[in-house]
C-alpha positions in Angstrom: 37.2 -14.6 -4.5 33.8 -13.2 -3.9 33.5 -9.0 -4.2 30.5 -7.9 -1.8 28.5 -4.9 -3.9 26.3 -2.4 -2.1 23.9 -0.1 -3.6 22.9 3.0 -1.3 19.7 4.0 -3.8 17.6 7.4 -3.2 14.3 8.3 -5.0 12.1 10.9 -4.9 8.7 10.7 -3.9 6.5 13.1 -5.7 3.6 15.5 -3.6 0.0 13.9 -4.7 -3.0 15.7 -2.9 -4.5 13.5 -0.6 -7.7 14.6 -2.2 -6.4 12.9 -5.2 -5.2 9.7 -3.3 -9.1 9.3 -2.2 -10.6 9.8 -5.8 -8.1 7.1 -7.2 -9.0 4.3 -4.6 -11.9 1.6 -5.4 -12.0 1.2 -1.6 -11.0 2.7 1.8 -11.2 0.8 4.7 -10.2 1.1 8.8 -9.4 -2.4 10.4 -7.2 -4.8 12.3 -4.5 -7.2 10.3 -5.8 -10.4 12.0 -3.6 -12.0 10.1 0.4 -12.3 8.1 2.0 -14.6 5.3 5.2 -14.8 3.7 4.7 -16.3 0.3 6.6 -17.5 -2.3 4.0 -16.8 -5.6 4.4 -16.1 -9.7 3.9 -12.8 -11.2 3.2 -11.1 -14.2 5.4 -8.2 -14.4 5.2 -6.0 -17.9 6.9 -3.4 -19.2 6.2 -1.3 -22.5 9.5 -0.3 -25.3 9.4 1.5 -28.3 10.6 -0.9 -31.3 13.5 1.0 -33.1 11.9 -0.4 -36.2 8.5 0.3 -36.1 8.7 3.1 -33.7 5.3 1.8 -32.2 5.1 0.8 -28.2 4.9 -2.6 -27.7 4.4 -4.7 -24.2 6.4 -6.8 -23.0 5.6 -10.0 -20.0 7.4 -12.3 -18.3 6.2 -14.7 -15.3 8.6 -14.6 -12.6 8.4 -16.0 -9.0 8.2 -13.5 -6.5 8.1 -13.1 -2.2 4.7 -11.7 -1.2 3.3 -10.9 2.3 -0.6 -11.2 2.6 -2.7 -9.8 4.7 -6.0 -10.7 6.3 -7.9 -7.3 7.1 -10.8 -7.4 9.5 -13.0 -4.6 8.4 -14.3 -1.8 10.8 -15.4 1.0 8.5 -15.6 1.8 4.7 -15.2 4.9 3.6 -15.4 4.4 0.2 -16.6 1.1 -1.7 -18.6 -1.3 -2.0 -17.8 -4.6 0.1 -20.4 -7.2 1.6 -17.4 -9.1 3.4 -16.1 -8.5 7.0 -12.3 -9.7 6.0 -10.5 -9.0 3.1 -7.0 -10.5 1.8 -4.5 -7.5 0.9 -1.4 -8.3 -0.6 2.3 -6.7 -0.7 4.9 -7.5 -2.4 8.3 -8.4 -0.2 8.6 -10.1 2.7 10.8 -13.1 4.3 10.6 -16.5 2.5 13.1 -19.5 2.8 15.6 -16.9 4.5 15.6 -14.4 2.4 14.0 -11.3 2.9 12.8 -8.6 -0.2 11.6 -5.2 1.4 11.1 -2.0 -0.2 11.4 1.8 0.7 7.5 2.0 -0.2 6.5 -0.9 1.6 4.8 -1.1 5.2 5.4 -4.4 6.7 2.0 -4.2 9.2 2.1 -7.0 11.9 -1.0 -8.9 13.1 -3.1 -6.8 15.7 -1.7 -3.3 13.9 -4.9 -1.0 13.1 -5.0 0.5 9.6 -6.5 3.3 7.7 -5.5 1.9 4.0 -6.7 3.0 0.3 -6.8 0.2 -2.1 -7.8 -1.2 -5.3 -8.4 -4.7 -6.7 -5.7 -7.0 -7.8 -6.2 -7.6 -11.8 -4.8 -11.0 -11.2 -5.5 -12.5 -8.4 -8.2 -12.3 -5.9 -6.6 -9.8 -3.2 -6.2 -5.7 -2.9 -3.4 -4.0 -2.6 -2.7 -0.4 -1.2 -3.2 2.1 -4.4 0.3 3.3 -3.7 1.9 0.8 -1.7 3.3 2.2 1.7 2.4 6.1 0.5 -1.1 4.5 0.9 -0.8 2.6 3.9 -1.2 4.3 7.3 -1.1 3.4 10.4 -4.4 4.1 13.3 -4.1 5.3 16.6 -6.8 5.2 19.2 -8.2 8.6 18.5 -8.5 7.9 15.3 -5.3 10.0 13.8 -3.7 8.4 11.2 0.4 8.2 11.1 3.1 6.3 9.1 5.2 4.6 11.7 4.8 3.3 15.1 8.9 4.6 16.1 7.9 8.3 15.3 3.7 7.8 15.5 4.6 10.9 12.5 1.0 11.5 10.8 0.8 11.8 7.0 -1.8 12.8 4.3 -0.4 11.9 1.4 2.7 13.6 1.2 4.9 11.0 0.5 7.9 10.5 3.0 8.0 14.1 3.5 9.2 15.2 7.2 7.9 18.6 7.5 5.5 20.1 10.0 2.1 18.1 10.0 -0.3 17.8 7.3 -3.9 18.3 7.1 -5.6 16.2 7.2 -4.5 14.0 10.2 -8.1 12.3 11.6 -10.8 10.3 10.3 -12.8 12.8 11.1 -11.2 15.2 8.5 -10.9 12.5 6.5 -14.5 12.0 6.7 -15.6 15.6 5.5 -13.4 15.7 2.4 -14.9 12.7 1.1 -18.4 14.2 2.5 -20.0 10.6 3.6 -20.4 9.4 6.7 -18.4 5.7 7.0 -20.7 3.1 5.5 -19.6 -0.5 7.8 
């Protein structure tokens, strides 16, 4: 007999400044996700413990497979970085593979033809970015150049997490822009 287990998990999401979000990415980019992946790759994940012995920290690895979903991003503007190429690869982790599906509460799932606004940094290990914060990072783009978390609510975000309160500052490109007081550079 086979006992079915469900975990109903909550976290909390704590409030960074978007300010704070921009000085922490290596790069921040608008584009279109030309295109979508499920794959199946390895992964280093580490961990640090204290050894009751020693007391020291000491780090810990282990290889394990894991489901990915990469991204090709075709670049309309930088605004912030350094990148001579017009598409880059962006990888999440989760997705669908062999049936079975891996998504997270931080994740963002885009689908090919989706515009982004997106902050990222460079993959240590392999040659793709990743959103600095996974979905806290990730935003949607609408036409007029507001950025928003969803497409079911079009709700617009700066940073603050999952919060549902009334809207944030700042909410365009434009305003975006002026904080980091450059004009976009692709």
């Amino acid at each position: 007999m086979f006992k079915s287990i469900h975990c109903y998990c909550t976290g909390e999401f704590f409030y960074i400044p978007f300010d704070e979000l921009l000085v922490e990415a290596e790069l921040i980019v608008t584009g279109e996700i030309i295109e979508k992946d499920y794959v199946k790759k390895e992964t280093l994940k580490n961990w640090s413990i204290r050894n009751p012995v020693t007391g020291q920290m000491e780090t810990k690895s282990e290889i394990k497979m894991g489901v990915f979903t990469d991204y090709e991003l075709h670049l309309d503007e930088i605004f912030k970085g350094s990148i001579k190429a017009d598409i880059i690869h962006i990888e999440e982790s989760g997705g669908c593979y062999d049936g079975i599906c891996a998504t997270a509460s931080t994740g963002y799932q885009y689908e090919i033809g989706d515009q982004v606004f997106i902050l990222l940094k460079k993959r240590a290990d392999r040659p793709f970015y990743q959103s600095t914060r996974q979905g806290y990072t990730a935003y949607y783009l609408s036409d007029d150049g507001r950025i928003y978390k969803s497409h079911e609510s079009l709700e617009i975000i700066n940073g603050a997490g999952f919060e549902r309160s009334p809207p944030p500052e700042p909410e365009t490109l434009e305003e975006i822009e002026a904080m980091l007081n450059i004009q976009p550079i692709h």
